[in-house]
C-alpha positions as CSV (number, residue, x, y, z in Angstrom):
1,X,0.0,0.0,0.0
2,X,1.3,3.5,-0.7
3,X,3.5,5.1,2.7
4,X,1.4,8.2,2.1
5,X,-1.6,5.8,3.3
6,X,-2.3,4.8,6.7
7,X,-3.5,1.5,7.5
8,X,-7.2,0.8,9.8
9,X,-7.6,-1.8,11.7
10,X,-10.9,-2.3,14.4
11,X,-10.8,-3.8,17.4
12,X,-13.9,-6.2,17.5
13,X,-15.6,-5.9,21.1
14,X,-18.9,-6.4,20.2
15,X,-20.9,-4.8,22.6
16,X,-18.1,-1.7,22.5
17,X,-14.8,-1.5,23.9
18,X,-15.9,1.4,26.6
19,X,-16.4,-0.4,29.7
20,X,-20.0,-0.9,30.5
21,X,-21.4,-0.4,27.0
22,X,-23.3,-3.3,27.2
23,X,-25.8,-1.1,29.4
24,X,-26.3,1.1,26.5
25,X,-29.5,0.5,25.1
26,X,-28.1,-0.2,21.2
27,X,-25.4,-2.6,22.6
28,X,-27.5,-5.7,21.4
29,X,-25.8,-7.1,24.2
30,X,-29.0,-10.1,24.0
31,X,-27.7,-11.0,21.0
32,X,-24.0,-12.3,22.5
33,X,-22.5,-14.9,21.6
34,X,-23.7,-15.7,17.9
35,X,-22.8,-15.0,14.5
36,X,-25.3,-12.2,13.8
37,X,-23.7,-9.6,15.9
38,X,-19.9,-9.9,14.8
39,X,-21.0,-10.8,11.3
40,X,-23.0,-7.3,11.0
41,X,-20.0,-5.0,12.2
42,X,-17.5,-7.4,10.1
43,X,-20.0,-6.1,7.0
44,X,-19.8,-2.8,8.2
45,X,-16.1,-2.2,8.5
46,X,-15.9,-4.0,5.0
47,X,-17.7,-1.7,3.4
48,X,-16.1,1.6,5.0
49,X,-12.7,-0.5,3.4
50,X,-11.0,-0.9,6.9
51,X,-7.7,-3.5,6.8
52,X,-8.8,-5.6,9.4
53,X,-10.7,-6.9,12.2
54,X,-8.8,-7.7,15.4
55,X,-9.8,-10.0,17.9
56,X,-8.7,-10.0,21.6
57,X,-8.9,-13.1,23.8
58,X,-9.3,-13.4,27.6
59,X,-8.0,-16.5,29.2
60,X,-9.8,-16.0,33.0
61,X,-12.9,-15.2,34.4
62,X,-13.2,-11.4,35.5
63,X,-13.8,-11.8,39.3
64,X,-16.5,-9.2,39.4
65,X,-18.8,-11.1,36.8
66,X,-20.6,-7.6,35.8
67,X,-19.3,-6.9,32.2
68,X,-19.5,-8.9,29.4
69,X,-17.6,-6.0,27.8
70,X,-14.4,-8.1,27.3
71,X,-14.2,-10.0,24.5
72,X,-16.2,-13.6,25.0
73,X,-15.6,-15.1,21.5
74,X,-13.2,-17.6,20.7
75,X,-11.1,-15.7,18.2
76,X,-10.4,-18.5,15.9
77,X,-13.6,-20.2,15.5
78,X,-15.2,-16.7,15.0
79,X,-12.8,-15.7,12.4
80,X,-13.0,-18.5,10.2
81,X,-16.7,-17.7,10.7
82,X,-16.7,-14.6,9.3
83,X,-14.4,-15.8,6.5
84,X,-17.3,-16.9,4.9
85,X,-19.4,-13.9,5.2
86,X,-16.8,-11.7,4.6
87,X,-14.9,-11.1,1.2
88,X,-11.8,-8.6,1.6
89,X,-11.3,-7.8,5.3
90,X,-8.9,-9.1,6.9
91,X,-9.5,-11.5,10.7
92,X,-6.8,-11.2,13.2
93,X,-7.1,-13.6,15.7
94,X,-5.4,-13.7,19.7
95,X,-3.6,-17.0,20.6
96,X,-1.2,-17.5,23.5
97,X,2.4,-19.0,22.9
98,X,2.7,-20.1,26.5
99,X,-0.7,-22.0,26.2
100,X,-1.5,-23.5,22.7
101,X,0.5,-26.6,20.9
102,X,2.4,-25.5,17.8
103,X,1.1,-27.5,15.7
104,X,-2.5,-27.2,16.3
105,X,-2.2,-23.3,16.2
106,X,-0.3,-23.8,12.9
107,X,-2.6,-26.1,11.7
108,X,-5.5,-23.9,12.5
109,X,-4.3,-20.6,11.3
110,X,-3.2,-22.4,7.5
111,X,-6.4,-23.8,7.2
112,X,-8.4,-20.4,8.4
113,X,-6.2,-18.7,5.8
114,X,-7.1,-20.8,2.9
115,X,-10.9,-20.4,4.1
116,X,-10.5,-16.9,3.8
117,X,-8.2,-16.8,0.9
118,X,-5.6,-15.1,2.4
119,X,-7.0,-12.9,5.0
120,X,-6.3,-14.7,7.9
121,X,-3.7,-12.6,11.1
122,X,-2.3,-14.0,14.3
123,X,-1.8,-11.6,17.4
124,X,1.0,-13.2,19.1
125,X,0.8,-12.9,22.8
126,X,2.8,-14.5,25.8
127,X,-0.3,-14.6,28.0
128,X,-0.2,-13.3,31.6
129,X,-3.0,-14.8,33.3
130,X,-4.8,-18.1,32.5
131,X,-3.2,-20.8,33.6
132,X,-5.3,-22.4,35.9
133,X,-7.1,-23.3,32.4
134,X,-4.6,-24.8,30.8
135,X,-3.3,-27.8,33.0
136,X,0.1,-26.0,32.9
137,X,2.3,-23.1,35.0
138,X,2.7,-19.8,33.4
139,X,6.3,-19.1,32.5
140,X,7.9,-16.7,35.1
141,X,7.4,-13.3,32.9
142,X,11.2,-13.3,32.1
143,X,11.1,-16.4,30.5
144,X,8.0,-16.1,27.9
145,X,9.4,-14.1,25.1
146,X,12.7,-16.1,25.2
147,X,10.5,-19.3,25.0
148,X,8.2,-17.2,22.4
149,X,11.1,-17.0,20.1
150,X,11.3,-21.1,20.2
151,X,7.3,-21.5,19.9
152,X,7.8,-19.5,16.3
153,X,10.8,-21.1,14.7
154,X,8.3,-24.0,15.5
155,X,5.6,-22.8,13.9
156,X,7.0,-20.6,10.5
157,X,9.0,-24.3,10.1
158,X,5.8,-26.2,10.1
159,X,4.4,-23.3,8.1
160,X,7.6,-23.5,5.3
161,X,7.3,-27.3,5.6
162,X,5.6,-27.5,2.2
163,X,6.9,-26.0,-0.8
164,X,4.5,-23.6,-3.0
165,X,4.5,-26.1,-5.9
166,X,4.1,-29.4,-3.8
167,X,1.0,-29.8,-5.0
168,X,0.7,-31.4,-8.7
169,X,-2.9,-32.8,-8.8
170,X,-1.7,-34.5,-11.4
171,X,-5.2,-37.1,-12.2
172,X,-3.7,-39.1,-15.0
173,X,-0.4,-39.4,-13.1
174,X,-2.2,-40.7,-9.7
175,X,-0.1,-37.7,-7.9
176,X,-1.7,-35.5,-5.9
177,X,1.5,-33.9,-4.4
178,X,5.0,-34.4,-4.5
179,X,6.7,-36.0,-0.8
180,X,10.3,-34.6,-2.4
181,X,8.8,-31.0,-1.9
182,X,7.2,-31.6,1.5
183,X,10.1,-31.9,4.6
184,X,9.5,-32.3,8.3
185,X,10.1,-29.7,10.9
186,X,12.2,-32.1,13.1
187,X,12.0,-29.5,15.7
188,X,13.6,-30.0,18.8
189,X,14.4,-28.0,22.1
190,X,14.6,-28.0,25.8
191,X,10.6,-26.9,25.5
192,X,9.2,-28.3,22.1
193,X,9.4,-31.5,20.2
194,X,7.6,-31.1,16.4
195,X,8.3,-33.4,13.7
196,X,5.9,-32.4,11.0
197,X,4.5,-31.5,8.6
198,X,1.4,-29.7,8.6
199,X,-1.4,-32.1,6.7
200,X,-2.3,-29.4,4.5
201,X,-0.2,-27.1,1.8
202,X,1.3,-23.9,2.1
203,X,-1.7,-21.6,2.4
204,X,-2.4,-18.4,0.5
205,X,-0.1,-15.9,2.2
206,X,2.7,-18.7,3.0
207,X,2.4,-17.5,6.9
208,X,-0.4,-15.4,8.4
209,X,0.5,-11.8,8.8
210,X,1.9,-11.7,12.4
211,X,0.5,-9.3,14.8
212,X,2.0,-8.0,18.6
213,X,1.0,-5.8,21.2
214,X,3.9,-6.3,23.6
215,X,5.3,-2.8,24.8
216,X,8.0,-4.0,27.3
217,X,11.8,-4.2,26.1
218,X,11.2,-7.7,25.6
219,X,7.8,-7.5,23.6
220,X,10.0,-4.0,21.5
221,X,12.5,-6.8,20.4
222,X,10.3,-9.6,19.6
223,X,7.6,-7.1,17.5
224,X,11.3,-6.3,15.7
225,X,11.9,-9.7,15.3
226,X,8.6,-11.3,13.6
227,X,5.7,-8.2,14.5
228,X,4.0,-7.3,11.0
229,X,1.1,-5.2,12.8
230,X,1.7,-3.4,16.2
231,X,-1.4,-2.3,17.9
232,X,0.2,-0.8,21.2
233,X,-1.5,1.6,24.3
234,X,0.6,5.1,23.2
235,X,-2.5,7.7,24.5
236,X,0.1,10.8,23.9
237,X,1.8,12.1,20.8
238,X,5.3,11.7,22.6
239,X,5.1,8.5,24.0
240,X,3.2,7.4,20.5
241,X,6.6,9.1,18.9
242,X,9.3,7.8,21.0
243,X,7.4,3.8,20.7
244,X,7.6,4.4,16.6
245,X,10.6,5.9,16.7
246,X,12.2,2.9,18.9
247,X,10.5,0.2,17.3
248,X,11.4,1.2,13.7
249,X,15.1,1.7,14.6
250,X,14.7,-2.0,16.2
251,X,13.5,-3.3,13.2
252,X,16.2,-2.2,11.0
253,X,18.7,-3.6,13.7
254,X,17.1,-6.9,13.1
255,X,17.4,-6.8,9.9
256,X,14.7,-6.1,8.2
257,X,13.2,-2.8,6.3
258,X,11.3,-0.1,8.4
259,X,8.5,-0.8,6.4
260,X,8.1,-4.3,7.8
261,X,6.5,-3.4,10.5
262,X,3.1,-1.2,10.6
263,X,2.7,0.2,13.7
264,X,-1.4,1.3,14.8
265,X,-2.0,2.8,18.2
266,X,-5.7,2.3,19.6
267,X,-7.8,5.0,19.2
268,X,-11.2,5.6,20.5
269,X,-12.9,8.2,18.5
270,X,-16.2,9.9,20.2
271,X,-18.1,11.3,17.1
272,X,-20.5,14.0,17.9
273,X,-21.7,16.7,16.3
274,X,-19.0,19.6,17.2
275,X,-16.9,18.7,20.7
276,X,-19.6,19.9,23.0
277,X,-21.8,17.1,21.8
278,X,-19.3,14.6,21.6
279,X,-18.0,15.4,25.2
280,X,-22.2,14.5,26.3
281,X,-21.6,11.3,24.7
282,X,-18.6,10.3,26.4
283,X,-20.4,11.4,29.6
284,X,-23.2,9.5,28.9
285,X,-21.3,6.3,28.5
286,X,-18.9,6.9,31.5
287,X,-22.3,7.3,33.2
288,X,-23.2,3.7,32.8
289,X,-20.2,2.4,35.0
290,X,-20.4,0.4,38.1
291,X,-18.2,1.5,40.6
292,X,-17.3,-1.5,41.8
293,X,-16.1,-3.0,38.7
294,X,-14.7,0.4,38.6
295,X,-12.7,-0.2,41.5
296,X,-11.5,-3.5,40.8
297,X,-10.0,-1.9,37.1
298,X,-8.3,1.2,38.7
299,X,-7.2,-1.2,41.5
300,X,-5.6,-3.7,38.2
301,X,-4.3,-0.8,36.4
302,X,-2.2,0.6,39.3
303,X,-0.7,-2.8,40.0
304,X,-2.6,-3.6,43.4
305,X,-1.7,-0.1,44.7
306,X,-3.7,0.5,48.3
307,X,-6.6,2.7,47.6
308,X,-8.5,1.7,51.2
309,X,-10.1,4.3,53.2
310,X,-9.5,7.1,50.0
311,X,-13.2,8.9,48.8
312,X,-14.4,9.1,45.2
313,X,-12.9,12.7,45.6
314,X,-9.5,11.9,47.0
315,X,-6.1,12.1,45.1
316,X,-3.5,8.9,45.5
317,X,-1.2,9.6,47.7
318,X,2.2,9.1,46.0
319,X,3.9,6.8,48.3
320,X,1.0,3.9,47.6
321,X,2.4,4.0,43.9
322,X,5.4,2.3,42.5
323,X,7.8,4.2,41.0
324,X,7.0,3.6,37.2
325,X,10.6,3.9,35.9
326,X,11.4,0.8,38.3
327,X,8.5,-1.0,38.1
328,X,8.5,-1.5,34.0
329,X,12.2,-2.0,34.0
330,X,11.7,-5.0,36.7
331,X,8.5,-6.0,34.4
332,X,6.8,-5.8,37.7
333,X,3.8,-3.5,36.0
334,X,2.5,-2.9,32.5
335,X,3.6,-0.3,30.2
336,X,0.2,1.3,30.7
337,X,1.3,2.2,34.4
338,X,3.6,5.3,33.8
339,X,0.5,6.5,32.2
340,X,-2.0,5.8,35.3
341,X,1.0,7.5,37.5
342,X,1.5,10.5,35.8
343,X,-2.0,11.2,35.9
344,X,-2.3,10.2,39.8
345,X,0.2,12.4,40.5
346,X,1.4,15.0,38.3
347,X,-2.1,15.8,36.9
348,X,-3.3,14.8,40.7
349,X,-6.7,12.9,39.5
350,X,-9.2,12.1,42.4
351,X,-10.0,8.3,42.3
352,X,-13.4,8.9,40.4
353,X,-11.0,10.7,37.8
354,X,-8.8,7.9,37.5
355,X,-11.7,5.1,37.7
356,X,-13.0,7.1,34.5
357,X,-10.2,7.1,32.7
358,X,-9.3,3.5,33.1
359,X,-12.6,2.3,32.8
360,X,-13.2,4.8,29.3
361,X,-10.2,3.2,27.2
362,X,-8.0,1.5,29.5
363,X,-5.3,3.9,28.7
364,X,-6.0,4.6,24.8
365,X,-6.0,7.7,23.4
366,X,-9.9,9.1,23.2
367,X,-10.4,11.7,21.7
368,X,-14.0,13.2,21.2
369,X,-15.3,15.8,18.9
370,X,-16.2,16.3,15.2
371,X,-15.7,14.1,12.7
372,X,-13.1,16.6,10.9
373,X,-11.4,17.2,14.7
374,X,-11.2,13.4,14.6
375,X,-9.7,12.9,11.0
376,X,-7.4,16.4,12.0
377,X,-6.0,14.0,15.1
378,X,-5.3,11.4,12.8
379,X,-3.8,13.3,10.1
380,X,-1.2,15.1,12.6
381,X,-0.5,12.1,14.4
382,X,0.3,10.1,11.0
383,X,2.1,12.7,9.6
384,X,4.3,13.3,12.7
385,X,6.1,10.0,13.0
386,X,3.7,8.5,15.5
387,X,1.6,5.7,13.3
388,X,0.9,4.0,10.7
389,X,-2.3,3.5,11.3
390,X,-4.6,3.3,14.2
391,X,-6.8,0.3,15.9
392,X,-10.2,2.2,16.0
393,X,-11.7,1.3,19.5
394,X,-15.2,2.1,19.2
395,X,-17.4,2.8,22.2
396,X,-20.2,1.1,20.8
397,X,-20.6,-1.1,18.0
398,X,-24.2,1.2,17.4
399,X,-24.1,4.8,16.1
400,X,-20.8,4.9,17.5
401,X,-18.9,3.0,15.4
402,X,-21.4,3.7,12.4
403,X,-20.1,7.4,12.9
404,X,-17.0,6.5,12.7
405,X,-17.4,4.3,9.4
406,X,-19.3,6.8,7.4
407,X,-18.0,10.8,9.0
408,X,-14.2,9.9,9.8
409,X,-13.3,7.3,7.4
410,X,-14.8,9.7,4.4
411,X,-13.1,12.5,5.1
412,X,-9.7,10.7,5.4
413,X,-10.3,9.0,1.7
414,X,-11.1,13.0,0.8
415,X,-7.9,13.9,2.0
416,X,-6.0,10.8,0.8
417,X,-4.9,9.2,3.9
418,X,-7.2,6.4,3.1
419,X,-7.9,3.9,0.4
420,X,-11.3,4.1,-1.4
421,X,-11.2,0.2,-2.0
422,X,-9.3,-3.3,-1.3
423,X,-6.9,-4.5,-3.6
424,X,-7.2,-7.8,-5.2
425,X,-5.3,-9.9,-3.4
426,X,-4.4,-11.2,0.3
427,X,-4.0,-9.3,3.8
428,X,-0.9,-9.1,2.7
429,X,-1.1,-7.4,-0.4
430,X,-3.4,-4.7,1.2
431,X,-0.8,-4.0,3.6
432,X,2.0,-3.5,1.6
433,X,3.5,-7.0,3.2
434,X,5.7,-9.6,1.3
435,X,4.7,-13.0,1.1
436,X,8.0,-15.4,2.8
437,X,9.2,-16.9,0.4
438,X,9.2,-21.1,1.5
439,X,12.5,-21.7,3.2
């Protein structure tokens, strides 16, 4: 796709990704968990010509049991669901390294990309809860990337296991496929033993493009490694700046080209009518938040700081609160944290502040206005080193997101920041991504 283009994924929640949506009354929350739902916004990003869809997962039960706001579908069953409803879009599905078996993941993924023909992603994640699900530890945290890097030379050899012309179908012959052009993995290692091969050719785009959301050092130098698409939590222009900036420069030191790499903050736009009406809707949706779930969030996002005995309309005292420099370097906290702490004490938020803000976007940029402020946003932040694109976070899947669809996404195709249509082709293609070559 051309650089002067930015690239749109959206982040599939579908009762909205603003905590507590599913009160609204156009949440169609009654209509979780089947096809209808996803299927309709899956159409309706399709036809404002958005890259992708990107599912989440959630491996454990939120204690509070209030919100079915996080994402409840299986991602890989629902995307090779929508594969047959959908034409051009691509389906970007979550799967944990530390949890699934190669060769079933591999398996999987090949086979959802040749349902799809070629629009099939994988969000590669470490996993940091879940466990007690999977009949196995979690890794200590210092140890999941390094194992993560073992878990994909695992799965692109199964991938690479057949050549792109194994398959003759040769009738009169009695061939179907050639066994000199299809090798095992034979992989090996303290952690995995895979002999191969996969049961079923090389698929359309030779690998699914590769997604990654890790922010730590670690997750920087993996995304640098094998990341295709980065959706990542950068909610202001510097810190959206200094990831890029980073990230690219990591990429060339692992030898690969800048453009390698597409790199999409998440962005929740509030359309309204001018920013007065846009800030009503965002109130209107804070509005619908239970406090204690509230709590429990704010409690999360601050790493288990000690908020007993504060009121709604108390700051944090500092000393409750890790130092954020210390606490990301020792991957004791997420990279969201320095956020939350900044705001807790050099913008001194009272605890309903911060509640809001965590439970709003969990640390995403928002921003609320007009559709042409919203498109403005974009433009600067595209323009100014900071993205390649943006995963749209909608905060409902209603006339939020329609807003979105048919105000923003218009006036960025005016302005040419947008395509006006899919190419012909796979994910891939309509990325800008090359197809590995079969090692």
């Amino acid at each position: 796709m051309p650089a002067s283009q930015m690239s749109l994924l959206l982040f599939l929640s579908p009762v909205g990704y603003q905590t507590s949506a599913w009160r609204h009354p156009q949440s169609r929350s009654e209509e979780l968990y089947g096809l209808d739902l996803p299927a309709d916004i899956a159409r309706r990003a399709e036809a404002a010509k958005l890259h992708a869809l990107f599912l989440a997962d959630w491996l454990s039960f939120e204690e509070t049991g209030r919100n079915p706001d996080l994402n409840g579908y299986e991602p890989f069953t629902t995307i090779a669901a929508l594969s047959a409803v959908t034409k051009h879009i691509g389906l970007i599905g979550t799967a944990a390294t530390s949890f699934w078996p190669p060769y079933l993941l591999a398996r999987q993924l090949a086979q959802i990309d040749w349902l799809s023909k070629g629009r099939a992603g994988w969000n590669i994640v470490t996993a940091t809860t879940g466990q007690e699900n999977f009949n196995c530890d979690l890794p200590p945290r210092n140890e999941r990337y390094a194992r993560a890097y073992d878990y994909m030379a695992a799965m692109t050899g199964l991938w690479d296991g057949w050549q792109d012309d194994a398959v003759l179908n040769d009738r009169a012959g009695g061939v179907w496929a050639d066994n000199a052009r299809i090798r095992a993995t034979n992989h090996q290692s303290a952690h995995l033993k895979i002999e191969g091969p996969l049961m079923l050719p090389r698929s359309p785009q030779g690998w699914p493009v590769l997604a990654q959301a890790g922010a730590s050092e670690a997750g920087r130098d993996f995304a640098a490694h094998y990341g295709e698409v980065v959706f990542t939590v950068t909610p202001r222009l510097g810190i959206a700046q200094e990831f890029y900036s980073d990230l690219k420069s990591r990429v060339e030191k692992a030898g690969r080209p800048r453009s390698a790499l597409r790199v999409h903050p998440g962005l929740m736009p509030i359309v309204g009518d001018d920013a007065k009406d846009a800030a009503r809707i965002q109130n209107e949706l804070l509005d619908y938040t239970d406090e204690q779930t509230g709590l429990a969030r704010l409690r999360q996002g601050l790493e288990g700081a000690d908020l007993s005995g504060l009121d709604w309309n108390d700051t944090i005292p500092p000393e409750r609160l890790k130092d954020p420099a210390l606490a990301v370097m020792s991957q004791e906290a997420t990279t969201r944290y320095p956020y939350y702490h900044h705001l807790a004490v050099e913008q001194k938020y009272t605890l309903r502040q911060m509640m809001r803000e965590v439970m709003r976007a969990a640390g995403h940029a928002v921003i609320a206005g007009s559709a042409e402020e919203i498109a403005d946003h974009m433009q600067h932040w595209f323009e100014n080193g900071a993205a390649d694109g943006f995963a749209l976070l909608p905060p409902t899947c209603g006339e939020a997101l329609d807003r979105i669809l048919t105000e923003v996404v218009p006036i960025l195709q005016e302005r040419g920041l947008f395509r006006r249509d899919y190419s012909e082709g796979t994910l891939r293609d309509n990325l800008g991504l090359p197809r590995p070559p079969a090692r």
